[in-house]
Backbone as CSV, one residue per row, in Angstrom:
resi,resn,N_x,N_y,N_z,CA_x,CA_y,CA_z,C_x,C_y,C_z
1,UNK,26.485,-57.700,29.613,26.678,-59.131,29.535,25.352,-59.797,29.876
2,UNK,25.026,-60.434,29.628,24.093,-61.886,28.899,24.056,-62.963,29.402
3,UNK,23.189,-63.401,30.575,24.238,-64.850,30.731,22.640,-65.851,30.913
4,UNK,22.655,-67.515,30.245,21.204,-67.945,30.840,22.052,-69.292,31.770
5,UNK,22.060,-69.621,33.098,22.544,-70.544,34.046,21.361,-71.678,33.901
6,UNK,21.272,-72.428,34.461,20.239,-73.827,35.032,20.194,-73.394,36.485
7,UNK,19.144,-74.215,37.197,19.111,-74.546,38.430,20.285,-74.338,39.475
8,UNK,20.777,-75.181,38.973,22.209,-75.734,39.352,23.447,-74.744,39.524
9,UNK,22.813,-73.819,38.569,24.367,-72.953,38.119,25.452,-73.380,36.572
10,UNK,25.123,-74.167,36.196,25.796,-74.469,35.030,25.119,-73.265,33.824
11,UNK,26.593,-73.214,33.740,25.977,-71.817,32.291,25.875,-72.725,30.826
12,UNK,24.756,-72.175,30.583,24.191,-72.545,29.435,24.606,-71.808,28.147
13,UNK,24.374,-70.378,28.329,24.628,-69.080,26.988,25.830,-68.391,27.781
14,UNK,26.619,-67.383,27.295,26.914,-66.080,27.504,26.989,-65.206,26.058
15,UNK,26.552,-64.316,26.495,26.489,-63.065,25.684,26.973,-61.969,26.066
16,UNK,28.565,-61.222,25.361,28.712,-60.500,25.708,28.791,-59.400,24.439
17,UNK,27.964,-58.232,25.549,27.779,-57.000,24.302,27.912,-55.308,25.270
18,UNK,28.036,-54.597,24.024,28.709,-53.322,24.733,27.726,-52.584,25.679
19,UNK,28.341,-51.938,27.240,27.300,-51.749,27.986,26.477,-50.746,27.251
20,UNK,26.063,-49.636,27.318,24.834,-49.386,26.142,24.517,-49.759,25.539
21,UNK,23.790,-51.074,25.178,23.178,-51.727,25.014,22.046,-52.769,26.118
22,UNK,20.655,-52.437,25.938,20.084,-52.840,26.593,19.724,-54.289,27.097
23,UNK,19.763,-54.926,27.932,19.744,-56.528,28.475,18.281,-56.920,26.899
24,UNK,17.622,-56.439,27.279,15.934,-56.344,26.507,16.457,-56.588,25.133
25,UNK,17.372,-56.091,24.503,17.802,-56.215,23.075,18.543,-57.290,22.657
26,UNK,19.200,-57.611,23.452,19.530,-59.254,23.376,18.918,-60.439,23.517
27,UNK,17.639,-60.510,24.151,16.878,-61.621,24.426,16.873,-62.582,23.238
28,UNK,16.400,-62.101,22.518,15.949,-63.248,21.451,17.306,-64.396,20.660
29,UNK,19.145,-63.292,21.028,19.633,-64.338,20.666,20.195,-64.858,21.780
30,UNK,20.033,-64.231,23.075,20.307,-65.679,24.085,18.926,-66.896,24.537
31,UNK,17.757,-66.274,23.965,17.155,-67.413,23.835,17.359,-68.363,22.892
32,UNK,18.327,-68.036,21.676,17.940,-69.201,20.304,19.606,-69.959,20.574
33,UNK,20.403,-69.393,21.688,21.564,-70.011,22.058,21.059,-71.192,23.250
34,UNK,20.076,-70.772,23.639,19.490,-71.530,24.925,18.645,-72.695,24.171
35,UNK,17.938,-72.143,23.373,17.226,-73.285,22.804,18.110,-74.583,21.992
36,UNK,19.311,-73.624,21.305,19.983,-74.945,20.549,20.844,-75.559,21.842
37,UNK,21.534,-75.175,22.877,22.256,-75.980,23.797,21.306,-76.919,24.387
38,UNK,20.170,-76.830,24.991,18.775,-77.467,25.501,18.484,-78.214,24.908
39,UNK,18.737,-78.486,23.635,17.664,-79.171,22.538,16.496,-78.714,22.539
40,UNK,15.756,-77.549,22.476,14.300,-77.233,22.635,13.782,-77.442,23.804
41,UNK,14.251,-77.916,25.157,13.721,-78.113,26.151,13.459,-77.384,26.946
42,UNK,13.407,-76.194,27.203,13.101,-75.186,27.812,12.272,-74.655,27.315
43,UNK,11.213,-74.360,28.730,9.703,-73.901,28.332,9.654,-72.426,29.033
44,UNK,10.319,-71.986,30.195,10.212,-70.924,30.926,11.628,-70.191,31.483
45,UNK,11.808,-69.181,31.012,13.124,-68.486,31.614,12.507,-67.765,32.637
46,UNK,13.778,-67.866,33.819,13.537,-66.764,35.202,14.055,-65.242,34.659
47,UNK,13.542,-64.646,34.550,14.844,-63.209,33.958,14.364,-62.215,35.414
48,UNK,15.538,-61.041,34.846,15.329,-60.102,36.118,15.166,-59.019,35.828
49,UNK,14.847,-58.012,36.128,14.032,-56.449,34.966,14.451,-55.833,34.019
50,UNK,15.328,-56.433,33.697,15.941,-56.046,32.944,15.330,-56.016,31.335
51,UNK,15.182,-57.667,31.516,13.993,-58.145,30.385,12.828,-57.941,30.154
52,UNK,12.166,-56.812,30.797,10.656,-56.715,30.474,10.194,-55.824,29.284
53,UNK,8.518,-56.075,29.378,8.317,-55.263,27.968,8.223,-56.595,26.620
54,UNK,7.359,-55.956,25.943,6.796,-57.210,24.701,7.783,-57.986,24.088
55,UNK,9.210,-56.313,23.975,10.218,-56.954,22.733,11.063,-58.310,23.419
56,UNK,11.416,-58.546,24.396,12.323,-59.210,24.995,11.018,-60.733,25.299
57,UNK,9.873,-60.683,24.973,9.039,-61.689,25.445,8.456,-62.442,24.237
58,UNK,8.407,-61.401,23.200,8.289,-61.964,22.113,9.315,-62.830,21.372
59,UNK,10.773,-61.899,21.456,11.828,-62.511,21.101,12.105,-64.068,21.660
60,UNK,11.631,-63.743,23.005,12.245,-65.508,23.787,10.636,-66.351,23.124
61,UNK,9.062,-66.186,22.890,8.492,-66.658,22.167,8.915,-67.268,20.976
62,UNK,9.571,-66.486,20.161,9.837,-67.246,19.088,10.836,-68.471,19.230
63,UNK,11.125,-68.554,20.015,11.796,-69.766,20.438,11.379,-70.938,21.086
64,UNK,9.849,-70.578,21.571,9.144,-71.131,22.203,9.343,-70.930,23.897
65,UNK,10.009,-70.435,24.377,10.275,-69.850,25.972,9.477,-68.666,26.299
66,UNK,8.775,-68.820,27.263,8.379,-67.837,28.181,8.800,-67.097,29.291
67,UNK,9.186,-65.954,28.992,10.102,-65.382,30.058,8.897,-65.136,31.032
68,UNK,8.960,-65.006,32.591,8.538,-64.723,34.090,9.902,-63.486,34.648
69,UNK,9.143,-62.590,34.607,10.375,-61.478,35.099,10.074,-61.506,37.040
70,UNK,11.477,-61.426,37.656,11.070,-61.763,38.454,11.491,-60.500,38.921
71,UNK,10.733,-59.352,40.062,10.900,-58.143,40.334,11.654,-58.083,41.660
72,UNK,12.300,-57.647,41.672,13.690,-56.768,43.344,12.329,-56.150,44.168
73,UNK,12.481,-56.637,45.200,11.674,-56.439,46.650,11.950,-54.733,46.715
74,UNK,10.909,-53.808,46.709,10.933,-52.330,46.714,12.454,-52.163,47.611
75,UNK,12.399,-52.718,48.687,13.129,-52.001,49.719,14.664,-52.219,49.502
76,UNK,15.139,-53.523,48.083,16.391,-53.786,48.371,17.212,-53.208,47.585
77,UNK,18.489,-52.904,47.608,19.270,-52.073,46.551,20.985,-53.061,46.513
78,UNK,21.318,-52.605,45.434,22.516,-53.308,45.016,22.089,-54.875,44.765
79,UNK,22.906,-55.585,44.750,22.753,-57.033,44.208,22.024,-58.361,45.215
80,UNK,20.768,-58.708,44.857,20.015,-59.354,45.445,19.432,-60.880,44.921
81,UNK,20.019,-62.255,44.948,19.333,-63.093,44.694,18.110,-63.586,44.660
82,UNK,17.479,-62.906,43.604,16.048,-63.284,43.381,15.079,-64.664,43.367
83,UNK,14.500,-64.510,44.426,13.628,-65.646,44.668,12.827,-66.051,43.324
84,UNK,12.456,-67.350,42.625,11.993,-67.458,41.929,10.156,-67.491,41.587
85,UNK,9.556,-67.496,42.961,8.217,-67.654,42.997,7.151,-66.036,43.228
């Protein structure tokens, strides 16, 4: 599953697809779901490692979004709210 939130928490996209399937392989159409709900206003997605690597950066490019992957602190395991900076 797929999901792009706001600030706030309001969901913007969901995408749901079968688990084998990689987060990375979906990018480009939850960015062009993000871009048409936004109106084009989104310049930078937070993603989480899932998304890294050219294909998932290029894909949100063509939309004009720049993904910032934001990386899990070495030491933490299981589910961790990622700081954005």
């Amino acid at each position: 599953m797929n999901m792009a939130i706001d600030t706030p928490g309001h969901l913007w996209a969901l995408l749901v697809t079968p688990a084998n399937k990689q987060d990375r392989a979906n990018g480009g159409q939850l960015a062009q779901d993000v871009h048409e709900v936004t109106n084009k206003t989104v310049e930078v997605a937070f993603v989480d490692q899932g998304y890294t690597g050219d294909n998932a950066a290029q894909a949100a490019e063509a939309h004009s979004i720049r993904l910032e992957v934001i990386h899990l602190p070495d030491a933490q395991q299981g589910f961790v709210l990622l700081p954005r900076c």
